[in-house]
Structure formats: C-alpha cells, structure tokens
mmJSON file of the N, C-alpha and C atoms, coordinates in Angstrom:
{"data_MODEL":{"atom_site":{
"group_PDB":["ATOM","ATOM","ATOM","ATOM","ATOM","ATOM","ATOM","ATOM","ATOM","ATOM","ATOM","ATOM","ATOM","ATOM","ATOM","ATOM","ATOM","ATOM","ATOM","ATOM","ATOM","ATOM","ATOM","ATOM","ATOM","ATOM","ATOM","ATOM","ATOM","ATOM","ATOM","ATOM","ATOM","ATOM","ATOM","ATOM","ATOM","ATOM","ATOM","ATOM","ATOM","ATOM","ATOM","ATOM","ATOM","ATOM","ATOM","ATOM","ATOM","ATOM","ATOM","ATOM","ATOM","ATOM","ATOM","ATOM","ATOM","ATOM","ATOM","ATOM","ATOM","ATOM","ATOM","ATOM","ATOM","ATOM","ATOM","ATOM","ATOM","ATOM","ATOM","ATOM","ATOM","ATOM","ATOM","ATOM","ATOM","ATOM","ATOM","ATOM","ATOM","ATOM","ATOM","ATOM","ATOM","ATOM","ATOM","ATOM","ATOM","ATOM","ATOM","ATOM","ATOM","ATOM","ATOM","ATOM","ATOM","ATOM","ATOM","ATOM","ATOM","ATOM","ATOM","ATOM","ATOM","ATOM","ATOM","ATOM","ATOM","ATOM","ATOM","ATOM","ATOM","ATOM","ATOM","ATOM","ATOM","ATOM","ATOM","ATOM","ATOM","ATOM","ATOM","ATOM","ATOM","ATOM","ATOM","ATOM","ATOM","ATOM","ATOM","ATOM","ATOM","ATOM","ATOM","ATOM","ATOM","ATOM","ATOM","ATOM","ATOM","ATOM","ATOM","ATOM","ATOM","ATOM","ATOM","ATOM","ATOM","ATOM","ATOM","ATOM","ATOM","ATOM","ATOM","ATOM","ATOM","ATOM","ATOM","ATOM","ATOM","ATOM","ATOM","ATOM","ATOM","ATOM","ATOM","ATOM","ATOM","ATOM","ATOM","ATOM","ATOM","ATOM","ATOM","ATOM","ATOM","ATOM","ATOM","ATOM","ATOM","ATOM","ATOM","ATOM","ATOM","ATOM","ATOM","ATOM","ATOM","ATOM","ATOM","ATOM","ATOM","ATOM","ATOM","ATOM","ATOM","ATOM","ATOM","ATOM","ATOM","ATOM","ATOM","ATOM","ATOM","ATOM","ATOM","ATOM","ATOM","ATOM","ATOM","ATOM","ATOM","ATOM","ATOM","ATOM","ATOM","ATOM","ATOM","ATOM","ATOM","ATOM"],
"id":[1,2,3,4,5,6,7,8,9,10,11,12,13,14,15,16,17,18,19,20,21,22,23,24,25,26,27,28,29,30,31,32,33,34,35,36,37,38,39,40,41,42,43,44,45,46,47,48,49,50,51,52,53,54,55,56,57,58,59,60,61,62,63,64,65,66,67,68,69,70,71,72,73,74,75,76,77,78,79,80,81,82,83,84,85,86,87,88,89,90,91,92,93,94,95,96,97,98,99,100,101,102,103,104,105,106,107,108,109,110,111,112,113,114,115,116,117,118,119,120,121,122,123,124,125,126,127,128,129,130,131,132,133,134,135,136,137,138,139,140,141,142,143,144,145,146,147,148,149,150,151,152,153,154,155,156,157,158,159,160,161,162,163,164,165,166,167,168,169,170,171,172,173,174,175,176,177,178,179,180,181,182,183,184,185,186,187,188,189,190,191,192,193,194,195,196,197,198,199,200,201,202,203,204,205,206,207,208,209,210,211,212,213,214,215,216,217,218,219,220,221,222],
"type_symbol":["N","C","C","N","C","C","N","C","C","N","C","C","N","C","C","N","C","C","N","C","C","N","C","C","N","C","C","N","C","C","N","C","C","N","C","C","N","C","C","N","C","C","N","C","C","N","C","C","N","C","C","N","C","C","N","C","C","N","C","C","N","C","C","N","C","C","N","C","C","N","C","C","N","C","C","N","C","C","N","C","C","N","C","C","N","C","C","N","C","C","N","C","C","N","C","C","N","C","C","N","C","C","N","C","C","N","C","C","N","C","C","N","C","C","N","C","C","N","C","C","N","C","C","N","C","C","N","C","C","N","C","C","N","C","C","N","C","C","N","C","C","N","C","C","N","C","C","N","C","C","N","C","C","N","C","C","N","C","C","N","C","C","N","C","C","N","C","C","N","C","C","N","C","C","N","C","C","N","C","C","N","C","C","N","C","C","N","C","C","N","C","C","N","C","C","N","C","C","N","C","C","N","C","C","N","C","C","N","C","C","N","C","C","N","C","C","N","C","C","N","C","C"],
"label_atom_id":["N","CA","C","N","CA","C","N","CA","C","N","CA","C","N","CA","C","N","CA","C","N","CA","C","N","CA","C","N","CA","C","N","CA","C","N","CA","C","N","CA","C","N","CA","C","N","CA","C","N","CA","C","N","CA","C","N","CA","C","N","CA","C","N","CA","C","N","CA","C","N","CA","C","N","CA","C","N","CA","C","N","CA","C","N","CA","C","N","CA","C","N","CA","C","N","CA","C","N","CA","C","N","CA","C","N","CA","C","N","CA","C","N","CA","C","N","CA","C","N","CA","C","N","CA","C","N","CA","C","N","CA","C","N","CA","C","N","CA","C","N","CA","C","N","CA","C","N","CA","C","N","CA","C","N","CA","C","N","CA","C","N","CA","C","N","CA","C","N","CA","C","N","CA","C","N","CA","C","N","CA","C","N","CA","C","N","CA","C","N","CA","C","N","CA","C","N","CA","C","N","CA","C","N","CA","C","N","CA","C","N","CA","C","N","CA","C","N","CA","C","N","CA","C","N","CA","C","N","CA","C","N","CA","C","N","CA","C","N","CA","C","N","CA","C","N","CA","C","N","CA","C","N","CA","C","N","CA","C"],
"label_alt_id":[null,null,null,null,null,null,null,null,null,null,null,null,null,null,null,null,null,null,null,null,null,null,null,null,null,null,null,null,null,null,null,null,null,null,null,null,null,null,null,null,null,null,null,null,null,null,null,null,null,null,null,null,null,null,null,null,null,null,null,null,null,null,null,null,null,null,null,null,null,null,null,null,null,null,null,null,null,null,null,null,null,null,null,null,null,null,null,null,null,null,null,null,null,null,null,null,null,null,null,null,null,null,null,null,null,null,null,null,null,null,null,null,null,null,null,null,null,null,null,null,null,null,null,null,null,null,null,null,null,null,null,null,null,null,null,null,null,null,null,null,null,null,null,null,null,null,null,null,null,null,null,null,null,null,null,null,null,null,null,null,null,null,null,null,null,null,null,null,null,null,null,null,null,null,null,null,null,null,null,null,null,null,null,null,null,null,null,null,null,null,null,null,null,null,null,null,null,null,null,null,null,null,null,null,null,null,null,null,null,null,null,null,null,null,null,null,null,null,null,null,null,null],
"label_comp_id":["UNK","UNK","UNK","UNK","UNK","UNK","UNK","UNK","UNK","UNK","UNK","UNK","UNK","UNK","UNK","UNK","UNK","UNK","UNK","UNK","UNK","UNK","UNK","UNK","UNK","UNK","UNK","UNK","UNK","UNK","UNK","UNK","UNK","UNK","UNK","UNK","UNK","UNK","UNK","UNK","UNK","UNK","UNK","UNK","UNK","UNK","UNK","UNK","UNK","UNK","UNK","UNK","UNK","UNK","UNK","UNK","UNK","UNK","UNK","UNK","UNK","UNK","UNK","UNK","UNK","UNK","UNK","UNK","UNK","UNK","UNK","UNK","UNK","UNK","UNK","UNK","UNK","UNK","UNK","UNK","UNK","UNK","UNK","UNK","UNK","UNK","UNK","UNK","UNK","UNK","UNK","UNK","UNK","UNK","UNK","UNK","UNK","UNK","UNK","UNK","UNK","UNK","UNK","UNK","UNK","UNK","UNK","UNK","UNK","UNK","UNK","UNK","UNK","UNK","UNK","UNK","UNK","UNK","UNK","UNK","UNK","UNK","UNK","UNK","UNK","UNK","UNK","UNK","UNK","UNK","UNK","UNK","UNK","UNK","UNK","UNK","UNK","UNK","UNK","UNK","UNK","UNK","UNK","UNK","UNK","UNK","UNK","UNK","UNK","UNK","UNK","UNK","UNK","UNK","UNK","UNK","UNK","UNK","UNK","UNK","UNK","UNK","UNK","UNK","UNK","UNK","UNK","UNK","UNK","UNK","UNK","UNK","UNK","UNK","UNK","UNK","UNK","UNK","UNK","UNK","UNK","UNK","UNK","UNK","UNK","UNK","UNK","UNK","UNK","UNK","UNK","UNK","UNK","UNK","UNK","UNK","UNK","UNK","UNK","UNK","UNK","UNK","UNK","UNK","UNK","UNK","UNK","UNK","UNK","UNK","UNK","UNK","UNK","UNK","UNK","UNK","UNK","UNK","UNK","UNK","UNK","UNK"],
"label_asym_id":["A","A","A","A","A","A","A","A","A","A","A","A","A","A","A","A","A","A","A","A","A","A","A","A","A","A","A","A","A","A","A","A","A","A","A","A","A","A","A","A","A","A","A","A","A","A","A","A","A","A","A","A","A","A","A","A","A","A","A","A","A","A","A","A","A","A","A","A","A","A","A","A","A","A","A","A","A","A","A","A","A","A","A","A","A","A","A","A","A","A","A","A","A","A","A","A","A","A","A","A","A","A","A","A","A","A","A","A","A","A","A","A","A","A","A","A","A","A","A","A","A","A","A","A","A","A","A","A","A","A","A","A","A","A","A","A","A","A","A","A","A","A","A","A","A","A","A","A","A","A","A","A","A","A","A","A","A","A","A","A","A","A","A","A","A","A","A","A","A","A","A","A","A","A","A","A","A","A","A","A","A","A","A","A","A","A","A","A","A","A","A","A","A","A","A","A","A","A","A","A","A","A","A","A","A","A","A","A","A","A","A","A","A","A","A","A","A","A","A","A","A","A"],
"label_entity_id":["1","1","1","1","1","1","1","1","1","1","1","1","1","1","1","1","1","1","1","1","1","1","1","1","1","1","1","1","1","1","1","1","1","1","1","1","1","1","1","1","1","1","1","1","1","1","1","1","1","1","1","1","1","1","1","1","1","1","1","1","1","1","1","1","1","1","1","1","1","1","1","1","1","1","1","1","1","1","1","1","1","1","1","1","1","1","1","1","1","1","1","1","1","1","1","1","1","1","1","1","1","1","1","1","1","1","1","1","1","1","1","1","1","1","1","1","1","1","1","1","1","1","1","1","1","1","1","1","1","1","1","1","1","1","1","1","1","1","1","1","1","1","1","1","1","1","1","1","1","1","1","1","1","1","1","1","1","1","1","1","1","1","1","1","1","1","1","1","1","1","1","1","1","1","1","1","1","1","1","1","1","1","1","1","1","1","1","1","1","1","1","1","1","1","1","1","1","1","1","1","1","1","1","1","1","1","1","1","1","1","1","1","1","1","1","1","1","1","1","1","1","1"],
"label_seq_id":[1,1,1,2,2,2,3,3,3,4,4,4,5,5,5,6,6,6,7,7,7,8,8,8,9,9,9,10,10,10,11,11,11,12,12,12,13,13,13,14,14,14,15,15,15,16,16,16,17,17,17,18,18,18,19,19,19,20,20,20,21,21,21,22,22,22,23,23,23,24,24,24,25,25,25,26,26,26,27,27,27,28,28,28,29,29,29,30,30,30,31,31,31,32,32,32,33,33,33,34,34,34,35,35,35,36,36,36,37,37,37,38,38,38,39,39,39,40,40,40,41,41,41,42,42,42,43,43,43,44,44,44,45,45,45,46,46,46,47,47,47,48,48,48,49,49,49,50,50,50,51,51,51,52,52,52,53,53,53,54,54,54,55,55,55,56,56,56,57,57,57,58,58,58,59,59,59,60,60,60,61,61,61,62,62,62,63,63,63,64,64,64,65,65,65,66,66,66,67,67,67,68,68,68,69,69,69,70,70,70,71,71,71,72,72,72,73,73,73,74,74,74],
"pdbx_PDB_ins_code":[null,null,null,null,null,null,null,null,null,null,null,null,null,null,null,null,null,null,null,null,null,null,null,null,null,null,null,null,null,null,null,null,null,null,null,null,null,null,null,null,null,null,null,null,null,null,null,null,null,null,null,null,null,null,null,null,null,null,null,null,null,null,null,null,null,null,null,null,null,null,null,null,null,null,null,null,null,null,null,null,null,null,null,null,null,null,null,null,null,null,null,null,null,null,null,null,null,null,null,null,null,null,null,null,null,null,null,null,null,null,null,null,null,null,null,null,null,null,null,null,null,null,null,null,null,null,null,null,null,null,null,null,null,null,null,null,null,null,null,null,null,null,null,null,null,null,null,null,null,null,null,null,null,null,null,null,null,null,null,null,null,null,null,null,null,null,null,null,null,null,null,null,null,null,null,null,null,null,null,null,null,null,null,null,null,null,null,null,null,null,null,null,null,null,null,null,null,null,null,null,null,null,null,null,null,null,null,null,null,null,null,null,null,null,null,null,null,null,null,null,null,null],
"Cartn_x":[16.812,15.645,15.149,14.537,14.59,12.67,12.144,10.351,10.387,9.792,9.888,8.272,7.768,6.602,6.688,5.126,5.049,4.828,4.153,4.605,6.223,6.831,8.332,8.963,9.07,9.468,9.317,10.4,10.309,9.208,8.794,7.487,8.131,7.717,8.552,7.866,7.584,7.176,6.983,5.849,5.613,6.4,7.047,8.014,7.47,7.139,6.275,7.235,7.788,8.475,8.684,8.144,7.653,7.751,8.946,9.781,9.996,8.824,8.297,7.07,6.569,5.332,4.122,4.421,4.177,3.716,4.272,4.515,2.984,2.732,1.524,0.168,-0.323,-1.197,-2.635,-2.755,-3.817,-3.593,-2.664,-1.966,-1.753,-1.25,-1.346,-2.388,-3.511,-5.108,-5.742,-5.019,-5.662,-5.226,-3.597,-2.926,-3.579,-4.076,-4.565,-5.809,-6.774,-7.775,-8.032,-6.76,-6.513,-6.173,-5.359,-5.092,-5.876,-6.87,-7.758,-8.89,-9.25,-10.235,-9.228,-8.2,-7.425,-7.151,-7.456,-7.607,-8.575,-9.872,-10.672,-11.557,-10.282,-11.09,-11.973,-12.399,-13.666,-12.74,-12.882,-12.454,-12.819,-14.252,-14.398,-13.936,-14.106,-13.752,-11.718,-11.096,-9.621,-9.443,-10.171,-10.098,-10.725,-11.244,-12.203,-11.013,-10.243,-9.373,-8.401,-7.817,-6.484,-6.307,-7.968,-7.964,-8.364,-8.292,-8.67,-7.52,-6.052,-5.5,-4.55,-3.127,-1.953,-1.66,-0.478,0.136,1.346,1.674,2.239,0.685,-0.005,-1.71,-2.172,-2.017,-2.169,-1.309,0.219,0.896,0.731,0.419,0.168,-0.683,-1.62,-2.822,-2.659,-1.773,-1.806,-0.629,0.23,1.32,0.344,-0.184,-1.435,-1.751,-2.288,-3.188,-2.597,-1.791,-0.774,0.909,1.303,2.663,3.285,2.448,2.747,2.978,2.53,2.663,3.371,3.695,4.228,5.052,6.505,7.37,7.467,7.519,6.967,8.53,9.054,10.371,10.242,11.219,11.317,12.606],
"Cartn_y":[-26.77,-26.026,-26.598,-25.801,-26.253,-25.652,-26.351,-26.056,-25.864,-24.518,-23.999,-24.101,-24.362,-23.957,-22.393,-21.946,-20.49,-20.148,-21.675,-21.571,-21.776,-22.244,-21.945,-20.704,-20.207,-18.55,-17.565,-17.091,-15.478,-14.978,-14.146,-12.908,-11.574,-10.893,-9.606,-8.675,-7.661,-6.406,-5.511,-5.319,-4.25,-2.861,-2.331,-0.901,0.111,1.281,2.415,3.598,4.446,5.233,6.626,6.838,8.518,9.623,9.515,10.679,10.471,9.414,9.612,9.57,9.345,9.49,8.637,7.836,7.038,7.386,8.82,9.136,10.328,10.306,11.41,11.17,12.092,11.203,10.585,10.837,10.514,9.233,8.578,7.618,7.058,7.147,6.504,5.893,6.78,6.396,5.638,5.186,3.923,3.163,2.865,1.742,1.224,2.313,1.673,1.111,1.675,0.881,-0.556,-0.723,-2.109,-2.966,-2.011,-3.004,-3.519,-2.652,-3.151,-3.973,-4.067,-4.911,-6.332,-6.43,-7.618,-8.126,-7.323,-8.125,-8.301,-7.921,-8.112,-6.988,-5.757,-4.73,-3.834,-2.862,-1.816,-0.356,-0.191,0.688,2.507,2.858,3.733,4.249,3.804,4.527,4.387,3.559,3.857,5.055,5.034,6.327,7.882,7.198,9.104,9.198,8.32,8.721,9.484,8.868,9.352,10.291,10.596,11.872,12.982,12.814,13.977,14.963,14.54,15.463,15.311,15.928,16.063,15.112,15.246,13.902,13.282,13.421,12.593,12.023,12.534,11.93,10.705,10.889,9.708,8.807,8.92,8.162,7.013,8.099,7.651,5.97,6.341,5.69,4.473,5.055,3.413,3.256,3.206,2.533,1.766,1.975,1.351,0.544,0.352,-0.457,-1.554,-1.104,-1.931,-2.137,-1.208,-1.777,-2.891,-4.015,-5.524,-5.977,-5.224,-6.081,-4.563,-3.705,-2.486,-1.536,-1.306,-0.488,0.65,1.986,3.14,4.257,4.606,4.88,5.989,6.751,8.09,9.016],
"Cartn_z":[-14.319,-13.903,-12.576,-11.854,-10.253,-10.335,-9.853,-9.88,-8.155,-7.711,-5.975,-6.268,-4.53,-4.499,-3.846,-4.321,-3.751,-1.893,-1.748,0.033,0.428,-0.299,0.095,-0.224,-1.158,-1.922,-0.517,-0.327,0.759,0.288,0.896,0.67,0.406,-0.788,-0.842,-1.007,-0.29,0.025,-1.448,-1.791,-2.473,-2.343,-2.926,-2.974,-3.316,-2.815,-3.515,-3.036,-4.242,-4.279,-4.367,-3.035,-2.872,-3.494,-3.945,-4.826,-6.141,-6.521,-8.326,-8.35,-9.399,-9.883,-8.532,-8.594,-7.266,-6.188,-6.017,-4.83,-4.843,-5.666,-5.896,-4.787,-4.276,-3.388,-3.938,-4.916,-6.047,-6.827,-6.828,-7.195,-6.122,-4.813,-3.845,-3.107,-3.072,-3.177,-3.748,-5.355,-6.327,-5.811,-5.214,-5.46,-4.141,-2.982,-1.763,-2.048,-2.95,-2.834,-3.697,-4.793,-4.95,-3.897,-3.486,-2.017,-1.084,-0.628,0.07,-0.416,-1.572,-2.169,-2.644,-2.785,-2.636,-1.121,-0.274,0.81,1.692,1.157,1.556,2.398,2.459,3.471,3.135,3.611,3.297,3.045,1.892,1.84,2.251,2.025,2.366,3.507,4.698,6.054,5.916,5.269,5.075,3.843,3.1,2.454,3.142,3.647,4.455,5.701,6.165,7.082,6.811,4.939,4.896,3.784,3.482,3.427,3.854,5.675,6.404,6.977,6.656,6.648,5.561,5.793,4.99,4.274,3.585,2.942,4.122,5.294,6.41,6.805,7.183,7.401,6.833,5.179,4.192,4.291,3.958,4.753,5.887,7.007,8.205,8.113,7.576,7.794,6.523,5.057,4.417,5.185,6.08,6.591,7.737,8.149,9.371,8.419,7.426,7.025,5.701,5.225,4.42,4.745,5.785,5.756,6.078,6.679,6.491,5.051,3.75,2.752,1.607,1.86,1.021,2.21,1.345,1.838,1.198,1.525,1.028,0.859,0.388,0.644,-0.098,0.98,0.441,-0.145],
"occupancy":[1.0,1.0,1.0,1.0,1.0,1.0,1.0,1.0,1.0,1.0,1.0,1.0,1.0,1.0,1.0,1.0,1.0,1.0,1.0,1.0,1.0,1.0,1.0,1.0,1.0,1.0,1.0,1.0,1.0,1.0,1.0,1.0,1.0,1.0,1.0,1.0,1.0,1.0,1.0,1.0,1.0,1.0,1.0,1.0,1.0,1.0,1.0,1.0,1.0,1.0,1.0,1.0,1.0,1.0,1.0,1.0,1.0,1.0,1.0,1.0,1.0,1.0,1.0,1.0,1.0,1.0,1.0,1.0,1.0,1.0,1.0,1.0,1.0,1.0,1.0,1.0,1.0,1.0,1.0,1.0,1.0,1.0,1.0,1.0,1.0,1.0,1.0,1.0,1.0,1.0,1.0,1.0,1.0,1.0,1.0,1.0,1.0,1.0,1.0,1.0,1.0,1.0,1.0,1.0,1.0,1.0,1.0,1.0,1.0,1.0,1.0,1.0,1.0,1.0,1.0,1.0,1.0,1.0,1.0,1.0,1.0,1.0,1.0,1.0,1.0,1.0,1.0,1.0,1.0,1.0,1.0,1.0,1.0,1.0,1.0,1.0,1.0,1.0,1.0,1.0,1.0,1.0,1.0,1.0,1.0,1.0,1.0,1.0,1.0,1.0,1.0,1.0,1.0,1.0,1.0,1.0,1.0,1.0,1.0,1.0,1.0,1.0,1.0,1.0,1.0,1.0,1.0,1.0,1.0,1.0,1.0,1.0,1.0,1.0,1.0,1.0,1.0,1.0,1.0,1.0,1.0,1.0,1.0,1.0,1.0,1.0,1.0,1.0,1.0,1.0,1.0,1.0,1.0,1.0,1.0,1.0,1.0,1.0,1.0,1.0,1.0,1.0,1.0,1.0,1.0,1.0,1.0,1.0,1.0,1.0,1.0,1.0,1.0,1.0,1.0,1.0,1.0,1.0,1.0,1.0,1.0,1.0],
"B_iso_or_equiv":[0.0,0.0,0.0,0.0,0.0,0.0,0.0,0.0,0.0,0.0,0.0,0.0,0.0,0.0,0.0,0.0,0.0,0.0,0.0,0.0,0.0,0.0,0.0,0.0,0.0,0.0,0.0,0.0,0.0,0.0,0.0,0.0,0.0,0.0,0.0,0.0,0.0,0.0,0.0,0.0,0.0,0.0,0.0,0.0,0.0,0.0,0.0,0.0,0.0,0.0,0.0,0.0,0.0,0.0,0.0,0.0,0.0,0.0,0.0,0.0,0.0,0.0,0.0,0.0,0.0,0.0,0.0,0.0,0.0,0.0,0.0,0.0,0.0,0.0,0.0,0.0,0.0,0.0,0.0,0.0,0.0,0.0,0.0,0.0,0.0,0.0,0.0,0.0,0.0,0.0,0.0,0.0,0.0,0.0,0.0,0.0,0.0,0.0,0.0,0.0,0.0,0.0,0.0,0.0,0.0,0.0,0.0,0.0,0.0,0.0,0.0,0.0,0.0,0.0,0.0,0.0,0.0,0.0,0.0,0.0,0.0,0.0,0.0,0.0,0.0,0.0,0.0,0.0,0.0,0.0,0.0,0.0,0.0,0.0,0.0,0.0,0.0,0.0,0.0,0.0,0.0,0.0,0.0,0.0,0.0,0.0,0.0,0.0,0.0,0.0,0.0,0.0,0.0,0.0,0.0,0.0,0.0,0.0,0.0,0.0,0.0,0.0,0.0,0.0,0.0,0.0,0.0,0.0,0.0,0.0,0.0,0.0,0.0,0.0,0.0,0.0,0.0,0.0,0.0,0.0,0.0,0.0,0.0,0.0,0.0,0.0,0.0,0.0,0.0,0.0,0.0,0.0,0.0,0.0,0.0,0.0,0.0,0.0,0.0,0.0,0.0,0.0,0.0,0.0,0.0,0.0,0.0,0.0,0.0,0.0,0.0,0.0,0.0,0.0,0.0,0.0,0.0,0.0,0.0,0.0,0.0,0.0],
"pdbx_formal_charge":[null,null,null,null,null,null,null,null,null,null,null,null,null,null,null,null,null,null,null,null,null,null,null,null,null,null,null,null,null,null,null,null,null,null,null,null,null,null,null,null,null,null,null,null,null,null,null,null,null,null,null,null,null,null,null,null,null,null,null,null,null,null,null,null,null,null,null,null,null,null,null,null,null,null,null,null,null,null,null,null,null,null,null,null,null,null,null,null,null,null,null,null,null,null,null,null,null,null,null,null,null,null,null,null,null,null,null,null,null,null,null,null,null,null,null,null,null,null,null,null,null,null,null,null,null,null,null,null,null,null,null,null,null,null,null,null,null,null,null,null,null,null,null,null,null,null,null,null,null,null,null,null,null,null,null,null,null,null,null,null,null,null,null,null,null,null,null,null,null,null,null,null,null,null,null,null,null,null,null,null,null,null,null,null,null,null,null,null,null,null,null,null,null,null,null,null,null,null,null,null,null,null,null,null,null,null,null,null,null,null,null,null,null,null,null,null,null,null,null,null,null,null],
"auth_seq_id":[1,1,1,2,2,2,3,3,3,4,4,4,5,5,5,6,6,6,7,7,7,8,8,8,9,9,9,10,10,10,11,11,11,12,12,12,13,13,13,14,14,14,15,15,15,16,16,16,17,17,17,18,18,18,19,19,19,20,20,20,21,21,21,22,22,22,23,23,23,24,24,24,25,25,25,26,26,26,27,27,27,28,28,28,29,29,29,30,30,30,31,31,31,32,32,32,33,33,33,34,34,34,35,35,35,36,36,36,37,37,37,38,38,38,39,39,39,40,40,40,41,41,41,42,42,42,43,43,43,44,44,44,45,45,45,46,46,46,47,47,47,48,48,48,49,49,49,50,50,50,51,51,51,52,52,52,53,53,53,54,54,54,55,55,55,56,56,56,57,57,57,58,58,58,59,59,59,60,60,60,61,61,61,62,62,62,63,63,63,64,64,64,65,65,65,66,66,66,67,67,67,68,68,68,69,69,69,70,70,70,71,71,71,72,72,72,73,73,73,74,74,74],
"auth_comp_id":["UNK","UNK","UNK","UNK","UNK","UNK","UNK","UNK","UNK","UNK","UNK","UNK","UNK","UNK","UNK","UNK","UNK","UNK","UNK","UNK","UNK","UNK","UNK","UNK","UNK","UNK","UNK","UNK","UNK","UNK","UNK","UNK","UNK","UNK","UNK","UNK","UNK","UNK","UNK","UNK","UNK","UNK","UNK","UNK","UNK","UNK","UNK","UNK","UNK","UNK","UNK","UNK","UNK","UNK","UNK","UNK","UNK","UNK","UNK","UNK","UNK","UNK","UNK","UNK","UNK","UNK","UNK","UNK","UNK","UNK","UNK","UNK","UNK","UNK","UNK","UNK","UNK","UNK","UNK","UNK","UNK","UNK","UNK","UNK","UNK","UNK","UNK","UNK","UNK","UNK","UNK","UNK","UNK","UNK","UNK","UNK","UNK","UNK","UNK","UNK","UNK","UNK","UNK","UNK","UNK","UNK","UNK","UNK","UNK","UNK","UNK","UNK","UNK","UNK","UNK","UNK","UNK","UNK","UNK","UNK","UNK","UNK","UNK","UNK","UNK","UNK","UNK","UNK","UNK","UNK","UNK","UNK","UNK","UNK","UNK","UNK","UNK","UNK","UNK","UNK","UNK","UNK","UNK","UNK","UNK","UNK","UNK","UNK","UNK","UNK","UNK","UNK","UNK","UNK","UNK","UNK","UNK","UNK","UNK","UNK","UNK","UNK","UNK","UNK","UNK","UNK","UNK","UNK","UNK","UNK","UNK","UNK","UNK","UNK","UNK","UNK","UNK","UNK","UNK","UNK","UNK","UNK","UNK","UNK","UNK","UNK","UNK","UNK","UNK","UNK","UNK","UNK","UNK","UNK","UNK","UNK","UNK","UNK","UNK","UNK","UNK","UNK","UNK","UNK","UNK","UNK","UNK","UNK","UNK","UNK","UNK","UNK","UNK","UNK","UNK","UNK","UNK","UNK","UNK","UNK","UNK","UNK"],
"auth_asym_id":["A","A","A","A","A","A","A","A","A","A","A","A","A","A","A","A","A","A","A","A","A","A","A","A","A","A","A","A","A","A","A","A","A","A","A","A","A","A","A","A","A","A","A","A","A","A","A","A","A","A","A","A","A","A","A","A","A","A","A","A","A","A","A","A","A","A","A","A","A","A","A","A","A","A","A","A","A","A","A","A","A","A","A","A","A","A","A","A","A","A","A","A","A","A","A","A","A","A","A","A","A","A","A","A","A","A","A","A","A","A","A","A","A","A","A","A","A","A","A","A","A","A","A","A","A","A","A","A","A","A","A","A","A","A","A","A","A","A","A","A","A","A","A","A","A","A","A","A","A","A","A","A","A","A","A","A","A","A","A","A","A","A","A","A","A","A","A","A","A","A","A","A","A","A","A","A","A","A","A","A","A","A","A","A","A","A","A","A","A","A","A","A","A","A","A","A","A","A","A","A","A","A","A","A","A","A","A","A","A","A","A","A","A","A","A","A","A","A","A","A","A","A"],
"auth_atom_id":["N","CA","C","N","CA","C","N","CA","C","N","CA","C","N","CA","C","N","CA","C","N","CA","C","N","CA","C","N","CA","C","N","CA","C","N","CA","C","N","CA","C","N","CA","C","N","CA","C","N","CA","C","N","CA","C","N","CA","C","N","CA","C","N","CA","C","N","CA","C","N","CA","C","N","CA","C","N","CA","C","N","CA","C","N","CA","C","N","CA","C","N","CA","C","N","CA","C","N","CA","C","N","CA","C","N","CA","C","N","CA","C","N","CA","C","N","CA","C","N","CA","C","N","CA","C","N","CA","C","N","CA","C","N","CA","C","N","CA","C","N","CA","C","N","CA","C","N","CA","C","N","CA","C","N","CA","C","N","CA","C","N","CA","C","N","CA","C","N","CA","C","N","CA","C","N","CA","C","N","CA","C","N","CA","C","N","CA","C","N","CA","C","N","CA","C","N","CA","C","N","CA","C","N","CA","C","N","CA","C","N","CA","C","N","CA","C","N","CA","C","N","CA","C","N","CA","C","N","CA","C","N","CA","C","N","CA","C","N","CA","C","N","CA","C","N","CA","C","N","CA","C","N","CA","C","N","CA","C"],
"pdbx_PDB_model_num":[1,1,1,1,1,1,1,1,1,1,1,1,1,1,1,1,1,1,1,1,1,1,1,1,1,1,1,1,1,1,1,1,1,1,1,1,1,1,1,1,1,1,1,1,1,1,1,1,1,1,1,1,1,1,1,1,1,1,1,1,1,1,1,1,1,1,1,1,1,1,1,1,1,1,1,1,1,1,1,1,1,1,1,1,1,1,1,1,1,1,1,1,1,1,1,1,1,1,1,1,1,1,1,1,1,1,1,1,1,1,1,1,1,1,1,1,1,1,1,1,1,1,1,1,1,1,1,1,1,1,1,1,1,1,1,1,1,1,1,1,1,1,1,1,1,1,1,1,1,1,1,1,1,1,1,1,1,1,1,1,1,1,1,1,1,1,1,1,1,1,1,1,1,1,1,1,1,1,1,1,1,1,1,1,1,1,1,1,1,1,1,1,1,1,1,1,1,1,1,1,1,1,1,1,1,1,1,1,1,1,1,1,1,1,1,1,1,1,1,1,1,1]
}}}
C-alpha cells in the first residue's frame, strides 16, 4: 500500500455529458450553481447570463466560468 498526498495526485476535470441526462439544461444549472458556491462565486448574475439565451448561450457562459475545473463533452 503506497499513502500519496492530495497536493501530489494530478487534478482531474469534472466530465459532464451532454448527450445524457446531464446534458439537460436544468440539470446543468444545479450542477453550476454547486459549482459556484464551492468556489466561492455569486451566483445570480452567472445564472441571469446563461439564461439569457440558447443552450450554446448556457454553454457558453458555464465554459467561461467553470471550464478550468469541468469538461463538457458532447
């Protein structure tokens, strides 16, 4: 058995998978606003953005604001 610390361990990207359930934009909206209250941000004005247009719109805007830490695949 080998004991790693978690500052040594790679960092691995959250996966969110467009083309299942996942991919719903109502479900994409929860998982963003966990996200942003785990990191500290404000969520309202990232939610009133990305839902002012389409679902490339929503997209758009959690890839702005989480794609340092979630890969969104379609």
């Amino acid at each position: 058995m080998t004991i790693k610390l978690k500052k040594d361990m790679p960092y691995h990207k959250v996966e969110v998978d467009l083309t299942g359930p996942e991919g719903n934009a109502f479900c994409l909206l929860g998982m963003a606003k966990r996200w942003a209250k785990d990191l500290g941000l404000e969520w309202k004005p990232i939610q009133l953005d990305a839902m002012s247009g389409d679902y490339n719109h929503l997209l758009s805007v959690l890839d702005s604001h989480f794609g340092e830490y979630v890969d969104f695949i379609r």
